[in-house]
C-alpha positions as CSV (number, residue, x, y, z in Angstrom):
1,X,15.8,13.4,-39.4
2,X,12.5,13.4,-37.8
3,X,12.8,12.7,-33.7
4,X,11.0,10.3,-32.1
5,X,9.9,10.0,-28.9
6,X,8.4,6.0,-28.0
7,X,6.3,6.0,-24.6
8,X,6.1,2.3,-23.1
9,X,3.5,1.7,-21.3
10,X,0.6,-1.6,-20.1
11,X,-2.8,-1.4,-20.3
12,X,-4.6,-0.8,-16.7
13,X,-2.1,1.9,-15.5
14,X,-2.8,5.0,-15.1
15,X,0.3,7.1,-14.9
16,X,1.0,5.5,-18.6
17,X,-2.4,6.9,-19.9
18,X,-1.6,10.9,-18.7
19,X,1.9,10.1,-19.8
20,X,0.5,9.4,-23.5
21,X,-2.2,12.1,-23.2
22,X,0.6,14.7,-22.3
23,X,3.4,13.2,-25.1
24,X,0.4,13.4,-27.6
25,X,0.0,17.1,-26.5
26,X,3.7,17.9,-27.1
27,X,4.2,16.3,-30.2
28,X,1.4,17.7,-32.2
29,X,2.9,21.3,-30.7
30,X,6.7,20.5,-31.6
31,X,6.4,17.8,-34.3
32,X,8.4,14.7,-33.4
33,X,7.2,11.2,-34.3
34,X,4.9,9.9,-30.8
35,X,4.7,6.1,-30.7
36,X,3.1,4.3,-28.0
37,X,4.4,0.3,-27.0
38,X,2.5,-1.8,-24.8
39,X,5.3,-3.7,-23.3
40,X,3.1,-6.8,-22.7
41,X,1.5,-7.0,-26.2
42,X,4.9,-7.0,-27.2
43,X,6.0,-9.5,-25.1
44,X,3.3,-11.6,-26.7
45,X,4.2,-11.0,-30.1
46,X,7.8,-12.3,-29.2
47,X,9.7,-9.4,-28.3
48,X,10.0,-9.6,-24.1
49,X,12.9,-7.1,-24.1
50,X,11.0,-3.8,-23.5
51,X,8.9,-5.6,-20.3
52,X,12.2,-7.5,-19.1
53,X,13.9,-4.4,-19.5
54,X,11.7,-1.5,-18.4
55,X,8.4,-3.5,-17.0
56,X,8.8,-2.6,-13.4
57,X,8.8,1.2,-14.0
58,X,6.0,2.4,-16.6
59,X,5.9,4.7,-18.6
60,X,8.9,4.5,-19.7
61,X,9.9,7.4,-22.0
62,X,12.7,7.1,-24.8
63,X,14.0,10.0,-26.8
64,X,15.5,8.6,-30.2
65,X,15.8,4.8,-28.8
66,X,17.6,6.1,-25.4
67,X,15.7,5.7,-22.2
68,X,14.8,9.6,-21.2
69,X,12.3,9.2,-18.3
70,X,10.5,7.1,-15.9
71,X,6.8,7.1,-13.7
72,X,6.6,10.7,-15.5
73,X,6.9,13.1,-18.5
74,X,9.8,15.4,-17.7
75,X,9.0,17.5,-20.0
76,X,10.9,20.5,-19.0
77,X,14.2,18.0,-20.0
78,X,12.3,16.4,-22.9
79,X,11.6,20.0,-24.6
80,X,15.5,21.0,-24.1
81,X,16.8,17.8,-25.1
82,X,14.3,17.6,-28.5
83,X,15.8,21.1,-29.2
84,X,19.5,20.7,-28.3
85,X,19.3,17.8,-30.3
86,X,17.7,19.2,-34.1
């Protein structure tokens, strides 16, 4: 099973853009599936649960569904937990 790592984030916020440059980075090194969420075009498309949920704290990381990180990559955790994990 591929892994996959999901980044929510909002347009206009800075921390979410050097989050999804430095995921982007990692995944094309280690090979797990990067996708990126805006939590408020999502919202708009009828799904609020990602910006009720995790709105007040982008980026939001989630390894495999589960929230992993907040406000920053931790990738030190994220590269043991993608290889504990395989």
């Amino acid at each position: 099973m591929d892994r996959q790592v999901q980044l929510l984030t909002r347009q206009g916020c800075p921390m979410c853009a050097a989050a999804a440059s430095q995921l982007a980075a990692m995944a094309a090194e280690l090979g797990f599936d990067l996708v990126v969420t805006d939590v408020d075009e999502a919202a708009a498309a009828g799904q609020p649960a990602l910006r009720a949920e995790f709105g007040d704290r982008l980026p939001v990381v989630l390894l495999d569904g589960a929230e992993h990180s907040y406000w920053e990559v931790d990738e030190p955790r994220l590269r043991a937990d993608l290889q504990r994990r395989t």
